[in-house]
N, C-alpha and C positions, 0 to 999 in steps of 0.2 A: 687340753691346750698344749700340754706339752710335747704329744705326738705331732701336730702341725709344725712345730717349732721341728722338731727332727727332722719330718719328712721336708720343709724348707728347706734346712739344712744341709740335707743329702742331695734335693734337687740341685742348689746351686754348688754344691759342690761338683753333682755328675755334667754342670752344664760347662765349667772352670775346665776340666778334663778332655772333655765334648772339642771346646774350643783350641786345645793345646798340641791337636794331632790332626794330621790331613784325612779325612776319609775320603778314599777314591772309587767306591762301590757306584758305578752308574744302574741306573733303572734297566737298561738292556741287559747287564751281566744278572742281576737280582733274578729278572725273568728267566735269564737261563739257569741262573741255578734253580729256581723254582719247577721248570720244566724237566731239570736232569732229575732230581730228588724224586719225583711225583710224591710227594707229600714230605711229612716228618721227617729230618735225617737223622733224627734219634729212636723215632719209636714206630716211625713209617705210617701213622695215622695221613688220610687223606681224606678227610674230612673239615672243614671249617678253613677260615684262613690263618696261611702263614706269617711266623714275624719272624725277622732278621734275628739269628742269634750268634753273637758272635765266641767263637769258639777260645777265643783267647779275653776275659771281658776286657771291657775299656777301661774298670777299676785294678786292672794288672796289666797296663798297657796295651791292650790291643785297640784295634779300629774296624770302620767298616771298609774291606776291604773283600774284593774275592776270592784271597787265598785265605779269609778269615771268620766267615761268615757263612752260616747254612739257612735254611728256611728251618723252622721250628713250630711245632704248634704251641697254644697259647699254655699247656698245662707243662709240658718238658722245659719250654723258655722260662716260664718262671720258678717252675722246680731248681733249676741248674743253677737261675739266679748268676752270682759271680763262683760259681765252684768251678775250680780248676777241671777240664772236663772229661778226664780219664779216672780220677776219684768216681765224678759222682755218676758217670755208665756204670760204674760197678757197684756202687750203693745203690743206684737204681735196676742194677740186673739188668742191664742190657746189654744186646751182645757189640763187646768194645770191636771183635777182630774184624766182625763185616760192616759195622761204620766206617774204616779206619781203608778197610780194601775200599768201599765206595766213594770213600773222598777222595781216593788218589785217583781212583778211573774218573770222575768226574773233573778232579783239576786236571787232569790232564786234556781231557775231553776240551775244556773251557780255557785253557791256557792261550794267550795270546801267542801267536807264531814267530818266534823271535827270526832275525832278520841274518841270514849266515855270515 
């Protein structure tokens, strides 16, 4: 009983948070990150479907945004959890420097054209 009361607890509080920030992730940019990534952008699995995971959580202020959000599969998404996410590439042994090269080729790739 007491765990429903928790996990209530946490829902509305992740919902309070949810509410308190603009997410501006459209379903077109999602696709493209889904398309640049072709799978996992932590562990490069491409199998199964992806979830939106965002790179900064929403419980340390981040949102869903495109500079903020990768595709993840279901077992790294919820390994990382809210872990700040250069700790846990390195408790989970993954390799941090070619994440880190592939997110900036891809934002850059994805980056909207600013206007001179």
């Amino acid at each position: 009983m007491a765990s429903r009361r928790r996990a209530a607890t946490y829902a509305r509080r992740r919902q309070r948070r949810m509410a308190r920030v603009t997410h501006d992730l459209t379903p077109q940019q999602w696709r493209a990150l889904v398309e640049a990534w072709a799978g996992c952008a932590y562990c490069g699995k491409d199998d199964g479907a992806l979830q939106k995971d965002c790179m900064l959580p929403i419980s340390r202020g981040g949102r869903y945004t495109l500079t903020n959000v990768v595709p993840a599969c279901r077992s790294c998404n919820a390994s990382k959890c809210n872990s700040e996410l250069t700790t846990w590439m390195r408790r989970k042994r993954l390799d941090e420097r070619a994440f880190l090269t592939r997110l900036g080729e891809i934002s850059l790739a994805l980056a909207p054209a600013s206007d001179p």
